[in-house]
MIROSE-680778 format. One record per residue (C-alpha): residue number from 0; residue in one letter; x, y, z. Coordinates in steps of 0.001 Angstrom, whole numbers, plus 500000, padded with zeros to 6 digits. Layout:
BEGIN
R;NUM;A;X;Y;Z $
...
END
This chain:
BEGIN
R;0;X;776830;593196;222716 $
R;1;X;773614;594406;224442 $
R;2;X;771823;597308;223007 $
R;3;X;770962;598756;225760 $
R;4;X;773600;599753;229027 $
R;5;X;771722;601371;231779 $
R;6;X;773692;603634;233885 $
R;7;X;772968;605966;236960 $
R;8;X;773018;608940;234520 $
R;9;X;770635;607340;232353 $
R;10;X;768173;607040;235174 $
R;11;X;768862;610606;236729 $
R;12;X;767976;611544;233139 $
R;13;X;764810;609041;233256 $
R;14;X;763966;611021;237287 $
R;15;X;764916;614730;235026 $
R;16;X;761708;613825;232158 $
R;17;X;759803;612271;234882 $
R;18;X;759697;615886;236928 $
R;19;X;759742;618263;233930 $
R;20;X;756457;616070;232668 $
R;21;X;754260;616682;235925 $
R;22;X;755590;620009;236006 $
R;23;X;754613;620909;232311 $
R;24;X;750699;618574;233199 $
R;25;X;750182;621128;235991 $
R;26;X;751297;623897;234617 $
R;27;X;748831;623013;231957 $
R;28;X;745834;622488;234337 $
R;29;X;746394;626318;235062 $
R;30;X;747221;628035;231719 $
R;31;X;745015;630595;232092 $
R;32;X;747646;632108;234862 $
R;33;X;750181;634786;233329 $
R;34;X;752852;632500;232279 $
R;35;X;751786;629383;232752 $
R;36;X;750964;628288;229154 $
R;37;X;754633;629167;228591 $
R;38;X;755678;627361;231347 $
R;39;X;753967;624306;229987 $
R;40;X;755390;624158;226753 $
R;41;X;759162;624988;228565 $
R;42;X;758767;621719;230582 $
R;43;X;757405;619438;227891 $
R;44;X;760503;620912;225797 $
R;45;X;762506;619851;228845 $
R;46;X;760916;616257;228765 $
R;47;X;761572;616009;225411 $
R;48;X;765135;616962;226220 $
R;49;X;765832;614669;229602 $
R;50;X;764120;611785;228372 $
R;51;X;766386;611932;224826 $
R;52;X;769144;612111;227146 $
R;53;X;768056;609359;228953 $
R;54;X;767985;606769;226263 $
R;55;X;771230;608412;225025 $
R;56;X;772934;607608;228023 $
R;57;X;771593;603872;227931 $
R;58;X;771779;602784;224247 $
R;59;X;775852;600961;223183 $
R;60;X;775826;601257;219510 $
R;61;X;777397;604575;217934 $
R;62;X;774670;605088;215334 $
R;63;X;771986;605040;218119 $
R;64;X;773528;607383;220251 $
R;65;X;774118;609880;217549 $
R;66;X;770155;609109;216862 $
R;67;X;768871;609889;220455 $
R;68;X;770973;612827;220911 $
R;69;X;769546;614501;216936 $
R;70;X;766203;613726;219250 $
R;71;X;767564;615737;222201 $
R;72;X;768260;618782;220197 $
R;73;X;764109;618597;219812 $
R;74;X;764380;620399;223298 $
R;75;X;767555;621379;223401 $
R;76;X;767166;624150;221080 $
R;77;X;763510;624953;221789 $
R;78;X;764041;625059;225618 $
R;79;X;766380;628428;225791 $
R;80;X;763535;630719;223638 $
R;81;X;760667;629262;225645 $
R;82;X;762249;629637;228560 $
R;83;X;762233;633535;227617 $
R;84;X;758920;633011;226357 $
R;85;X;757765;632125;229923 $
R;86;X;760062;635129;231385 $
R;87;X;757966;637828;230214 $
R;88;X;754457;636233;230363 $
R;89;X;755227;635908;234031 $
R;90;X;756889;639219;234129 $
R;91;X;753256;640866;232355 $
R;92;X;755018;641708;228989 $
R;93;X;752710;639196;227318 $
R;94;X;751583;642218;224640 $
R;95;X;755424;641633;223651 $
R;96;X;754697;638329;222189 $
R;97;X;753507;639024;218558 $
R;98;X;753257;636071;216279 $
R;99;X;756129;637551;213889 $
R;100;X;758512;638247;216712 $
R;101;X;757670;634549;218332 $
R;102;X;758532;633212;214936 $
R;103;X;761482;634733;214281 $
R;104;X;762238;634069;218062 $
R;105;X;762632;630203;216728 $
R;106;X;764345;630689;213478 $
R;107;X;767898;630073;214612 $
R;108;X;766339;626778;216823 $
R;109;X;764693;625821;213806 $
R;110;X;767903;626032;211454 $
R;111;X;770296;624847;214046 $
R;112;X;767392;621375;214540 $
R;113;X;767489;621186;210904 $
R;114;X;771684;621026;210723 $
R;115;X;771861;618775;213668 $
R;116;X;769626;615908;211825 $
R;117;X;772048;616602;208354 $
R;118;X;775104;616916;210521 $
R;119;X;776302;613283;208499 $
R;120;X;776375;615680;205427 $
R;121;X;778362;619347;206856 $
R;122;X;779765;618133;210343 $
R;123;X;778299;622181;211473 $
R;124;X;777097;620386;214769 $
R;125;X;779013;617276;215672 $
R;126;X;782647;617060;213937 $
R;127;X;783530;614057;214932 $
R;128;X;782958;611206;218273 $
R;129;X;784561;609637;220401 $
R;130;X;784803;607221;223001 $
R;131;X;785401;608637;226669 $
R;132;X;788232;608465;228774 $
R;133;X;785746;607794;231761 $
R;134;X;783726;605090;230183 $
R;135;X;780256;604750;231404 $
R;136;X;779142;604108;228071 $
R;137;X;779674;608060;227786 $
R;138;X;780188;609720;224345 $
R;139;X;782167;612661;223822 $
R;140;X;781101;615185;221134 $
R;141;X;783978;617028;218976 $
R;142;X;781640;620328;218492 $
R;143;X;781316;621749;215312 $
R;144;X;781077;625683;214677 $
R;145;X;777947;626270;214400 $
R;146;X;777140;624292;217422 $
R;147;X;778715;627643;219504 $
R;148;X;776649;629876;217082 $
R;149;X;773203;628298;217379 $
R;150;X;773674;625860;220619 $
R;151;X;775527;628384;223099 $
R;152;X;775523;631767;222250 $
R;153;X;772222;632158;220712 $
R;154;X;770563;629886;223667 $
R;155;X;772424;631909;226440 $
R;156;X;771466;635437;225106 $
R;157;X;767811;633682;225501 $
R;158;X;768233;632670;228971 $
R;159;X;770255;635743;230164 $
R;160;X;767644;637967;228996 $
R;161;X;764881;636162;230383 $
R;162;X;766654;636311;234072 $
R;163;X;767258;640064;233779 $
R;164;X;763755;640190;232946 $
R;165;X;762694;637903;236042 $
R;166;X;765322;639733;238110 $
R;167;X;763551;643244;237464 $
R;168;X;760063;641540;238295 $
R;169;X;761360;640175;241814 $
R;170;X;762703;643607;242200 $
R;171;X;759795;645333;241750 $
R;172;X;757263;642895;243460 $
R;173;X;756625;643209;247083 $
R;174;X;757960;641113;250020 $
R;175;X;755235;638605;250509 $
R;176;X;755776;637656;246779 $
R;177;X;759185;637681;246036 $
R;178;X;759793;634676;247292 $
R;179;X;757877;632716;244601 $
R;180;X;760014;634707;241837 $
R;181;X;763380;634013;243361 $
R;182;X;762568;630256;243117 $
R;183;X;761884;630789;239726 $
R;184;X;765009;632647;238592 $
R;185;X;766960;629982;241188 $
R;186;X;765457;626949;239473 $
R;187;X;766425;628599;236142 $
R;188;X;769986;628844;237322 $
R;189;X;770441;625554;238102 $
R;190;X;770856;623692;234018 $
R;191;X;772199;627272;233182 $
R;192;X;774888;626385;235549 $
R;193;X;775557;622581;234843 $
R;194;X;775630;623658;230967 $
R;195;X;778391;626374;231435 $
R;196;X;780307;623258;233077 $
R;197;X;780009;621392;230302 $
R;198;X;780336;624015;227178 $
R;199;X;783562;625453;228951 $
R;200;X;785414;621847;229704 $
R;201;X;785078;622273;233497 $
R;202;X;782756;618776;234204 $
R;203;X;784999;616441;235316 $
R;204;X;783135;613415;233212 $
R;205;X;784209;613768;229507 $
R;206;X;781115;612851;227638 $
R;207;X;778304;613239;230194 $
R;208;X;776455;616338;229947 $
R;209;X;774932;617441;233287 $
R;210;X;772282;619643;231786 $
R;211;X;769583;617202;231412 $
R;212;X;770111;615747;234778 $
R;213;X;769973;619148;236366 $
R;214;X;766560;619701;235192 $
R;215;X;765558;616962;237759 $
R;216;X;766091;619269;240599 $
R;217;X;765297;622567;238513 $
R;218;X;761772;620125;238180 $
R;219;X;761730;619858;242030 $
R;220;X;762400;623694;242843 $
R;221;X;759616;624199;240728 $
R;222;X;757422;622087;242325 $
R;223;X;758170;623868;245688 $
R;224;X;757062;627111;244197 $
R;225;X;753959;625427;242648 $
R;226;X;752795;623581;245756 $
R;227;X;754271;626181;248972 $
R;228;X;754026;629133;247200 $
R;229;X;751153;628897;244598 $
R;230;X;753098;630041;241276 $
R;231;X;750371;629556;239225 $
R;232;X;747325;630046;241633 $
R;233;X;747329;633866;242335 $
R;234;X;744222;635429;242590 $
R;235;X;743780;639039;241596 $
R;236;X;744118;641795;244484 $
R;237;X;740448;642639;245505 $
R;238;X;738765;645874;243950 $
R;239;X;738527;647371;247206 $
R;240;X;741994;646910;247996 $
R;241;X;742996;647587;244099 $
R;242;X;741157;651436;243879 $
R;243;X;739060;652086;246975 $
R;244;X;741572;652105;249075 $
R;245;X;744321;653363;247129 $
R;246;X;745847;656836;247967 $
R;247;X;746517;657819;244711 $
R;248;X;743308;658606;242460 $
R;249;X;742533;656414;239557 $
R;250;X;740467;657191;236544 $
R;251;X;739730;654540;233993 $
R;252;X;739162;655882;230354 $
R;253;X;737652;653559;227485 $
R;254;X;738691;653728;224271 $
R;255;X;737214;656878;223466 $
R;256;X;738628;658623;226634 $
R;257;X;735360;658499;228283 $
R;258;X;735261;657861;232238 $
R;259;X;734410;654527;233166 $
R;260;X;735690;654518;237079 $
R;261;X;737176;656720;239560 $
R;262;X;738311;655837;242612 $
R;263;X;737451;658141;246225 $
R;264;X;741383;659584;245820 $
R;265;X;740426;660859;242542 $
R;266;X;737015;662275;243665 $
R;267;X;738583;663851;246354 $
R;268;X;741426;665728;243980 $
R;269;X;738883;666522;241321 $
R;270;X;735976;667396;243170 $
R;271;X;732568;666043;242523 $
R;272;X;732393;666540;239479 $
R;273;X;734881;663287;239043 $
R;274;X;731460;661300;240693 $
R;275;X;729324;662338;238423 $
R;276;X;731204;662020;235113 $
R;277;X;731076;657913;234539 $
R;278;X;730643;657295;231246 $
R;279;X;731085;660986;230239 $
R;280;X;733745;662486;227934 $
R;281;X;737345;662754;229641 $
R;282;X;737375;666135;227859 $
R;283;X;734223;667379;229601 $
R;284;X;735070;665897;232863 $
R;285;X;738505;667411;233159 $
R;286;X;737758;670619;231275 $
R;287;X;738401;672612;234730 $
R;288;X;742018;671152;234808 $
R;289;X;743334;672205;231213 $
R;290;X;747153;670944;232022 $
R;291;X;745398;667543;232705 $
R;292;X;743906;667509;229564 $
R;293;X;747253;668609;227437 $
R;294;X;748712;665821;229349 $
R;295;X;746324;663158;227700 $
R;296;X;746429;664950;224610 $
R;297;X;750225;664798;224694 $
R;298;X;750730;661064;224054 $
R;299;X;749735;657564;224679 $
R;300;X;751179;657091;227947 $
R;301;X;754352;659065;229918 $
R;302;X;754270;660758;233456 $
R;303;X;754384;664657;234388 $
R;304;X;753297;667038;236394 $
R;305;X;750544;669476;236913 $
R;306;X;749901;672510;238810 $
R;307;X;746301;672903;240000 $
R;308;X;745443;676618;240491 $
R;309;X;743953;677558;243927 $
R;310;X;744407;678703;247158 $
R;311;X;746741;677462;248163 $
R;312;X;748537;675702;244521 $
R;313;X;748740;672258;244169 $
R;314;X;751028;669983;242008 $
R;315;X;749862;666663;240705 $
R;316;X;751999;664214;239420 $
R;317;X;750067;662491;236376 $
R;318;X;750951;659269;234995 $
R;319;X;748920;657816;231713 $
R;320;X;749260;654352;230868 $
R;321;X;747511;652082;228203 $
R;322;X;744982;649504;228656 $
R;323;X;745322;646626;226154 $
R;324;X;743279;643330;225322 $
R;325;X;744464;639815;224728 $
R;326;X;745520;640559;221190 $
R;327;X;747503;643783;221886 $
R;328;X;744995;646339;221224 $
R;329;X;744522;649293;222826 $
R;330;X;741079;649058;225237 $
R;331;X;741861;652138;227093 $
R;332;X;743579;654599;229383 $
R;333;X;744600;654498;233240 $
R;334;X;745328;657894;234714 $
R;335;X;746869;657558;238611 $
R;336;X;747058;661102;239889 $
R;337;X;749112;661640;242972 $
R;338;X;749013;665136;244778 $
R;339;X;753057;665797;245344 $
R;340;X;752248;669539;246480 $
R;341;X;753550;668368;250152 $
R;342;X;756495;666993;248414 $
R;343;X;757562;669941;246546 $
R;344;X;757130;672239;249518 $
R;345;X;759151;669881;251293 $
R;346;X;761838;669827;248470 $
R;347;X;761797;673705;248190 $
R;348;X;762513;673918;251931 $
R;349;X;765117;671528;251732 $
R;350;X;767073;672796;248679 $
R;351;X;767060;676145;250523 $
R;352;X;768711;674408;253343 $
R;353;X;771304;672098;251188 $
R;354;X;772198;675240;249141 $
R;355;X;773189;677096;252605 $
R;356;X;774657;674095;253690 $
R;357;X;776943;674465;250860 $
R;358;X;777993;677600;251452 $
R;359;X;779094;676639;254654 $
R;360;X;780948;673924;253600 $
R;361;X;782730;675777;250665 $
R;362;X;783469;678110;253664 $
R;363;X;784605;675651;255627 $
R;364;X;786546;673467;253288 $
R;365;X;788447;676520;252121 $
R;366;X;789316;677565;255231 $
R;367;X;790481;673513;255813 $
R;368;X;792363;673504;252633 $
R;369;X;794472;677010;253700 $
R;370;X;795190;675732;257617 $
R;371;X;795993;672347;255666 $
R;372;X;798297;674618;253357 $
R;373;X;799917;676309;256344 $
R;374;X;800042;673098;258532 $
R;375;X;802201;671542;255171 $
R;376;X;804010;674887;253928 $
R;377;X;807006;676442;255093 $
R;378;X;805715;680010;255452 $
R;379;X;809590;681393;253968 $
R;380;X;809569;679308;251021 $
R;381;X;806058;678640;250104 $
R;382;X;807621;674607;249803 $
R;383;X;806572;671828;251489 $
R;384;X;808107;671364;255291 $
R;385;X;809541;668584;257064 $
R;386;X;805941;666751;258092 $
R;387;X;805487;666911;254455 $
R;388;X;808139;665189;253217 $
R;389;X;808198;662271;256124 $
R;390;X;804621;661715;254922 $
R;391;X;805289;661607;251206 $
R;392;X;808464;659905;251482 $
R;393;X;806969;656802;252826 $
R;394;X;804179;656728;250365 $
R;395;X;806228;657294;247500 $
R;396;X;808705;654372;248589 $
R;397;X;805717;652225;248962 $
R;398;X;804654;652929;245416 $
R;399;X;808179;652864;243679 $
R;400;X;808622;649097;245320 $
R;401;X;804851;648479;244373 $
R;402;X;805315;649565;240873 $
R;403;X;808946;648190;240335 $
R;404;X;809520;651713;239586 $
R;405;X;812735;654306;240453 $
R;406;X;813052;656952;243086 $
R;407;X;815739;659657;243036 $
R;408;X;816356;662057;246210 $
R;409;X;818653;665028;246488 $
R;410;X;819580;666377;249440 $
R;411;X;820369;670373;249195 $
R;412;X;822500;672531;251490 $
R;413;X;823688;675888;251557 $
R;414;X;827416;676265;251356 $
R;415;X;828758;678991;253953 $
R;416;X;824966;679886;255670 $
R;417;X;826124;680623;258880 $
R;418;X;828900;683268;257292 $
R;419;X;826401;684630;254990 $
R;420;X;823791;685733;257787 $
R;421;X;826400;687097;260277 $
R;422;X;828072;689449;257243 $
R;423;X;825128;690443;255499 $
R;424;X;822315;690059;258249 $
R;425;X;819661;687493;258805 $
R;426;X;817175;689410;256218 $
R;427;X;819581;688662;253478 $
R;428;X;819828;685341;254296 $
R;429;X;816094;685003;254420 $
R;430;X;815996;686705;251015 $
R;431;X;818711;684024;249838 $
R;432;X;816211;680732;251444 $
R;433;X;813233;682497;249375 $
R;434;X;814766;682635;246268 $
R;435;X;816046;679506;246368 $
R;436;X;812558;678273;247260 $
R;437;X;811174;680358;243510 $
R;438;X;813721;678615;241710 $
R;439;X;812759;674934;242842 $
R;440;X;809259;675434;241779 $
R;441;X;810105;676522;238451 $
R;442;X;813136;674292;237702 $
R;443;X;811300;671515;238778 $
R;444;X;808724;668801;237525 $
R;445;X;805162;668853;238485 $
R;446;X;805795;665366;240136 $
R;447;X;808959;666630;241818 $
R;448;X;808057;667062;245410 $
R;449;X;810804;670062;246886 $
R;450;X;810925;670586;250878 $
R;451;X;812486;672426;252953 $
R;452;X;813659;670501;255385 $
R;453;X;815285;672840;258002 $
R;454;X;817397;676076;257988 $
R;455;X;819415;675815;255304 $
R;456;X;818785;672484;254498 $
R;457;X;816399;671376;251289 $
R;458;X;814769;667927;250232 $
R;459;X;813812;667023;246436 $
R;460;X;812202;663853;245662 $
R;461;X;812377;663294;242563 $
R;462;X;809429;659995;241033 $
R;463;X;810458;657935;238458 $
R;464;X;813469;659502;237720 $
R;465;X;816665;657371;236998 $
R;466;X;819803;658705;239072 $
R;467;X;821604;660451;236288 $
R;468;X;818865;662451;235430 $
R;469;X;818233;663112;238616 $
R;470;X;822297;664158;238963 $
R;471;X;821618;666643;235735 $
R;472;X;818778;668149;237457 $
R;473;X;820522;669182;240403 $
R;474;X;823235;670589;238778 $
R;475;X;820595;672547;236847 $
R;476;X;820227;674063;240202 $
R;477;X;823089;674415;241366 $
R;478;X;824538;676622;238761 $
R;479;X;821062;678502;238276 $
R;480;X;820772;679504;242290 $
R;481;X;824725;680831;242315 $
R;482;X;823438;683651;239767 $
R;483;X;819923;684455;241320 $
R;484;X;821259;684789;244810 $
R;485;X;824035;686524;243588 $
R;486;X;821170;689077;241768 $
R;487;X;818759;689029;244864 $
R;488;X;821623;690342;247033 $
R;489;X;823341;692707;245066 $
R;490;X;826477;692127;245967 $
R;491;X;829833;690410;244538 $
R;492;X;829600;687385;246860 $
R;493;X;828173;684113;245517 $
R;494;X;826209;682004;247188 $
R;495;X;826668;678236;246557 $
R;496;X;824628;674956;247535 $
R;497;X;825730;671373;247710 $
R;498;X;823776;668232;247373 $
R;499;X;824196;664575;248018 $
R;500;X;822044;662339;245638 $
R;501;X;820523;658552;246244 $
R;502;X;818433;656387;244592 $
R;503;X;815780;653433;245509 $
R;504;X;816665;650767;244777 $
R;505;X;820200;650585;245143 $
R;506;X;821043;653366;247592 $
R;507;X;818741;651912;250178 $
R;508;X;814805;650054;250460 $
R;509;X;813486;652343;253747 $
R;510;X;813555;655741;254492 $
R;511;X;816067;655420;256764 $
R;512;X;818819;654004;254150 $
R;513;X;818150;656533;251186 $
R;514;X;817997;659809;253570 $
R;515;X;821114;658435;255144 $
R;516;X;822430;657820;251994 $
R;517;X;821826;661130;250526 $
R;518;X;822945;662927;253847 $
R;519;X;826766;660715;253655 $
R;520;X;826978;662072;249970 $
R;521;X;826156;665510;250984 $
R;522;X;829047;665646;253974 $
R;523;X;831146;664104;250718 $
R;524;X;829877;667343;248504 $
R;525;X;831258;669724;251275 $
R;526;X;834163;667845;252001 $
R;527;X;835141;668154;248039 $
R;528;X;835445;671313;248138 $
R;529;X;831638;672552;248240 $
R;530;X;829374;674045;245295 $
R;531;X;829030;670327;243749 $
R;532;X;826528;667628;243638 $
R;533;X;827999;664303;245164 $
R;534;X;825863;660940;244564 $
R;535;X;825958;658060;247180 $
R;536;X;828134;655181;247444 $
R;537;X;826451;652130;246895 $
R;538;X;827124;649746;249763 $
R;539;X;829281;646514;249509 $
R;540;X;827436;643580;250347 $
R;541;X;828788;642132;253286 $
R;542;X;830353;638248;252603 $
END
């Protein structure tokens, strides 16, 4: 048996190291750009990584497969924290990167290398191989647990955190540079991607993972933002653009707070005396501006803002940063003063305006909400009227078959109306509909919905509740209205209502079914004999 099989993977692998080395060599050439020491070591991690995979791929023999891929795990556990590494050098948090926090950055690499080439011993990484369905000379990889502690989650909090980080930068950066960042975060996507294939079970090869050939085109994204859009060959903004012809003023304070630049915004907020103080105390400087000087006095760095006495005020908005060296330490101060005075005039005006505007539209929506009221109320009652209930009912159907859910609706009439208002006068009768109306608001639920639906004539819809409730309910009503009318005329005759009752689903699926149900079992009601609640019939189904 030959020891060696080469396969197309094998040499996408070989075309993956190939890329990530000339990457990493010119990366190196310019280390002294933000980032691109990091970047350096990333790619030669990446090498390492590819070109383990590579012979991998290509040696037969069990034992030398297991070998090559202990070798991988040289990049594959290093690549995810200097990836991260090289995330917030090129972002400018370089002052992050303190040698205990870089070390402890690589302890979980280190012990998950260390269990990896003792796997034979604890099976943490690799519980067991096998031969793959898809051949290829393809090993598959029975994962061990702490393979999904130190291999995937560990390495993908690294790499998610260093894309937020790259993601904030491209937000923040302008137009003509974004570009350059988005290839970055887009050529980090790209093994991200291929490795959530393979971790999750969703590559279609058992056995091949697609990681280290992916860095062959992450390599040649890369390149594109190395060679078209100079990654690591940007030049620092010119002074003059930088501070001379910035609008905000800029004062530059050394580590003793003494002044060692202003720019012509700052002279021109300060006066002259910002000219002449280079190289003088910040205290004597700014000793005419006392709320400037409790600002520096404050803290390190923050933001706030200042009123400048005068005719008329002004408002500065102050923010103090620090100045650090290569090691960390603190150099000095930047103060960038803005003058916001326009702003907060501007603001002032315009609250003034928004708070009348919202007047007028508390005005105006409760004058809405009481024509909305009278457009949905009937004005005897004080329930909901006809256009009310053809809204609702349709909406409430909707949800009921949505939700799988019940529907109960009672039809209410009262018994004799006609009678009633020629013996004891229409006011009497009106007195009769109103009372009725109280007792349906108290008697029913909050998500009852009672109408009146014409003359004498009353709809209840009744959500969610089953028909026999809904049957106990209106009888509840029934015998509770034939004592308050009795009490709100004040005379021996009774007043009685009917109802018919249906229910969605079986009474009927449309508006049209259940209000014609409930309507049949009302005429039933009367026909009984009156002062009773009928429910519907349910339909035969025709054979």
């Amino acid at each position: 048996m030959p020891a060696f099989e080469i396969t197309s993977y094998s040499l996408l692998s070989a075309l993956a190291a190939w890329s990530s080395a000339l990457v990493s060599w010119t990366a190196w050439r310019r280390r002294t750009v933000p980032g691109a020491r990091a970047l350096a070591w990333l790619m030669a991690s990446i090498t390492v990584w590819t070109f383990g995979a590579a012979v991998e791929l290509a040696v037969v023999r069990l034992a030398d497969k297991i070998l090559w891929s202990k070798v991988e795990y040289l990049g594959t556990t290093t690549v995810p924290v200097l990836f991260l590494l090289f995330a917030i050098e090129y972002t400018q948090h370089g002052h992050w990167l303190t040698r205990p926090r870089v070390a402890l950055a690589f302890a979980v690499p280190a012990v998950t290398l260390a269990l990896a080439w003792t796997n034979e011993q604890h099976g943490l990484i690799w519980a067991g191989y096998a031969e793959s369905p898809a051949g290829q000379n393809l090993l598959v990889y029975e994962r061990g647990p702490w393979f999904w502690i130190g291999g995937v989650a560990y390495s993908y909090l690294c790499v998610v955190a260093g894309m937020l980080l790259l993601a904030e930068a491209i937000r923040r950066r302008p137009p003509g540079l974004r570009a350059q960042g988005i290839l970055v975060l887009s050529a980090a996507a790209i093994p991200s991607t291929a490795n959530l294939f393979y971790v999750s079970h969703l590559f279609p090869l058992p056995g091949l993972e697609p990681t280290p050939i992916s860095f062959a085109l992450m390599g040649a994204v890369f390149a594109i933002a190395i060679f078209r859009y100079r990654l690591l060959d940007l030049v620092p903004v010119a002074r003059d653009l930088l501070l001379e012809k910035m609008r905000d003023g800029v004062l530059v304070l050394d580590r003793d707070d003494r002044v060692l630049e202003s720019n012509p915004s700052a002279r021109r907020l300060l006066g002259a005396v910002a000219d002449r103080g280079v190289g003088r105390p910040a205290a004597e400087v700014l000793a005419a501006w006392p709320g400037l000087l409790e600002r520096l006095g404050a803290e390190s760095q923050g933001r706030a803002e200042i009123v400048v006495a005068g005719a008329p005020e002004r408002i500065l908005d102050v923010s103090v940063s620090p100045l650090r060296g290569r090691g960390g330490e603190r150099s000095g101060r930047l103060l960038l003063l803005r003058d916001v005075s326009d702003r907060h005039r501007s603001e002032r005006a315009l609250q003034a305006a928004n708070q009348q505007l919202r007047e007028q539209l508390a005005e105006i929506e409760a004058l809405q909400s009481t024509l909305r009221e009278q457009v949905l109320r009937d004005p005897l009652t004080g329930l909901f009227n006809r256009r009310y209930l053809e809204e609702t009912l349709a909406r409430e159907l909707d949800r009921a078959r949505r939700e799988g859910d019940v529907l109960s609706l009672a039809i209410l009439d009262l018994d004799h109306f006609k009678r009633l208002n020629d013996t004891l006068g229409h006011a009497a009768g009106d007195e009769v509909l109103r009372r009725l109306g109280d007792l349906l608001r108290v008697l029913t639920r909050r998500s009852d919905i009672a109408c009146r639906f014409g003359g004498e004539e009353f709809v209840i819809l009744m959500p969610g509740a089953p028909l026999e409730a809904a049957r106990e309910r209106a009888e509840e009503w029934r015998a509770a209205f034939a004592a308050a009318a009795a009490a709100a005329l004040g005379v021996p005759h009774q007043p009685t209502l009917s109802a018919g009752l249906a229910a969605f689903p079986q009474h009927g699926e449309s508006v049209e079914a259940l209000m014609g149900a409930a309507d049949a079992a009302l005429y039933a009601a009367k026909a009984g004999g009156r002062n009773r609640i009928e429910v519907a019939a349910v339909a035969e189904p025709v054979s």
